[in-house]
C-alpha positions in Angstrom: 0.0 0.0 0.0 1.4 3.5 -1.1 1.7 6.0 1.9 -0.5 9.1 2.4 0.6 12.3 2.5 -1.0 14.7 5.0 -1.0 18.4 4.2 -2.7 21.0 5.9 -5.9 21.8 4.1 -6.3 18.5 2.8 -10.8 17.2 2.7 -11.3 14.1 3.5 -14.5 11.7 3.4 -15.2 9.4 5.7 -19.5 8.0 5.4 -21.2 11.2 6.1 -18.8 12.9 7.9 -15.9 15.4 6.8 -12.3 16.2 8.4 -10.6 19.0 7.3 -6.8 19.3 8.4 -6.0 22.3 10.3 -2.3 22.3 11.3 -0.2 19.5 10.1 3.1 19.2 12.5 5.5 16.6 12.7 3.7 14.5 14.8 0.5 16.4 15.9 -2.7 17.0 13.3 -5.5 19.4 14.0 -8.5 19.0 12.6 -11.9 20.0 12.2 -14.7 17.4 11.5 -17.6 18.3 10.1 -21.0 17.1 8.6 -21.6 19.9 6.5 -18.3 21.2 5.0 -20.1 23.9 3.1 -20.6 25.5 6.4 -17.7 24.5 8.0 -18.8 24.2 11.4 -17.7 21.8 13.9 -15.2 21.2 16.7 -11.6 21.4 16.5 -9.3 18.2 17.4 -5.6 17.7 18.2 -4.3 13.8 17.7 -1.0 12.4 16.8 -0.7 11.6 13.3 -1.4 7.7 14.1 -4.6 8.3 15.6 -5.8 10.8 12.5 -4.4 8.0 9.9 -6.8 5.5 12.0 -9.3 7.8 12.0 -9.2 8.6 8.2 -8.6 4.8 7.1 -11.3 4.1 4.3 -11.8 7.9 3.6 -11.6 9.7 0.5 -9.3 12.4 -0.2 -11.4 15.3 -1.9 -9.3 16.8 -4.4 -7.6 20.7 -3.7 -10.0 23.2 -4.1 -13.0 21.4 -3.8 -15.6 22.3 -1.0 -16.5 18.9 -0.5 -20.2 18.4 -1.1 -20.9 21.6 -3.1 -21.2 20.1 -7.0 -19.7 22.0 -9.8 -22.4 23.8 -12.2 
């Protein structure tokens, strides 16, 4: 399997929920999860980057620029 990279302001999907990387460090993510990433509310979290590859395992990675749900007209 080909390693992730995590940079800040990287989208990911996970079911119906939304995490949106914060701060990337060296060993520390923060994130924000969300379930509507238009609005981009929800809490913030700080995990080591082991727990936020756990969390993330299975998502997709939205592609740069996208606002996750919002589709393009």
């Amino acid at each position: 399997m080909a390693s992730m990279k995590l940079e800040q302001g990287q989208n990911w999907k996970q079911g119906d929920d939304y995490y949106r990387i914060v701060v990337r460090e060296r060993l520390v993510i923060e994130y924000k999860a969300m379930k509507d990433p238009v609005a981009k509310d929800g809490p913030h979290h700080k995990v080591t980057k082991k727990e936020f590859c756990r969390l993330i395992k299975g998502a997709e990675l939205l592609p740069p620029g996208q606002n996750a749900a919002a589709p393009e007209e």
